[in-house]
N, C-alpha and C positions, 0 to 999 in steps of 0.2 A: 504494500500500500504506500503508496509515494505520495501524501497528503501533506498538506504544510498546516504545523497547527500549533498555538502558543504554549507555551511552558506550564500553564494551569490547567489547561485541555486534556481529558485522560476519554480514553476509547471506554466501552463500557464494559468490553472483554477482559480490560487490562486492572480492572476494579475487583479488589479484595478485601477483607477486612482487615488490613491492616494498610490499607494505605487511608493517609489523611484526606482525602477529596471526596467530596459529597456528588452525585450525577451530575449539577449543574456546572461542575468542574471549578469549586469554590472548597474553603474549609469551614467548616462546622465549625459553631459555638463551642461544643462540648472539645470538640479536637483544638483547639486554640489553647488553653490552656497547658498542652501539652506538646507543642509545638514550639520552636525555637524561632525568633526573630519576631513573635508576635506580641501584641499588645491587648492585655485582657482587662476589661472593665466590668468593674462586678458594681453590680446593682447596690447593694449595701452601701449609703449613706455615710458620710460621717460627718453631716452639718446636725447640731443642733436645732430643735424647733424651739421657739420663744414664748412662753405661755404670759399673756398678756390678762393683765388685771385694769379694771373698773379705774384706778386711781392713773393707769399708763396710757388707756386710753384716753380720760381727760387730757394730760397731761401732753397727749400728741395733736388732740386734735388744739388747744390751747398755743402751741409754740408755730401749729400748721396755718391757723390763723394770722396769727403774727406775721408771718411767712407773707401773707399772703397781704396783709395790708400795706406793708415794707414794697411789696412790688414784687416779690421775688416768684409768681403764680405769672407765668407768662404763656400765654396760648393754652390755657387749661388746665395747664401742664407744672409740677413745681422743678427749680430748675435742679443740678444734680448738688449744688451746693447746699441748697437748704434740706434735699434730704441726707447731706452726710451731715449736718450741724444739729438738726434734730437727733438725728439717730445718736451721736456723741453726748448730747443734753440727757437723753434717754437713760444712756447707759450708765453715765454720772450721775444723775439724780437717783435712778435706782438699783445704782451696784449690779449691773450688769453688763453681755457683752451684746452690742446691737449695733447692724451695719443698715446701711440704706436699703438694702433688697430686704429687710427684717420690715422694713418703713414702709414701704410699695407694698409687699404683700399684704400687712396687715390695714392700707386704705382698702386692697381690693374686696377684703373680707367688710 
């Protein structure tokens, strides 16, 4: 068979369990792991989620206001400083750790 065919391309005669390639001529999730030169990302988390209290929410929509009479609410929108300035006020005032995407998530809730 004189066929020209890429380096990830396996016949399906040529297919055993033991070789890494799936039919569509790809490797598998589960074979990634065990494979050399690959890069495996495991679902497992390692951000904390922020449980937010009665007193944090005052307390955001409060400085988001502020924000927002200052000018800093432009196109709907608040810009990315006032959410890193809040989030920092957040975390000072209540001993903890809160970044801007902590601030975004919990407006959209």
């Amino acid at each position: 068979m004189d066929e020209v065919r890429s380096s990830n391309q396996v016949l399906i005669d040529e297919m055993d369990s033991s070789n890494p390639v799936n039919v569509f001529g790809s490797i598998s999730s589960d074979q990634m792991e065990h494979s050399e030169g690959f890069e495996v990302h495991k679902s497992v988390s390692e951000k904390r989620n922020l449980i937010w209290i009665d007193e944090m929410d005052n307390f955001l929509v409060d400085r988001l206001m502020e924000q927002m009479h200052k000018g800093q609410k432009i196109g709907g929108v608040f810009t990315k400083t006032t959410y890193a300035m809040v989030a920092r006020e957040i975390g000072e005032n209540f001993e903890l750790s809160c970044n801007s995407e902590h601030i975004k998530n919990r407006m959209k809730t």
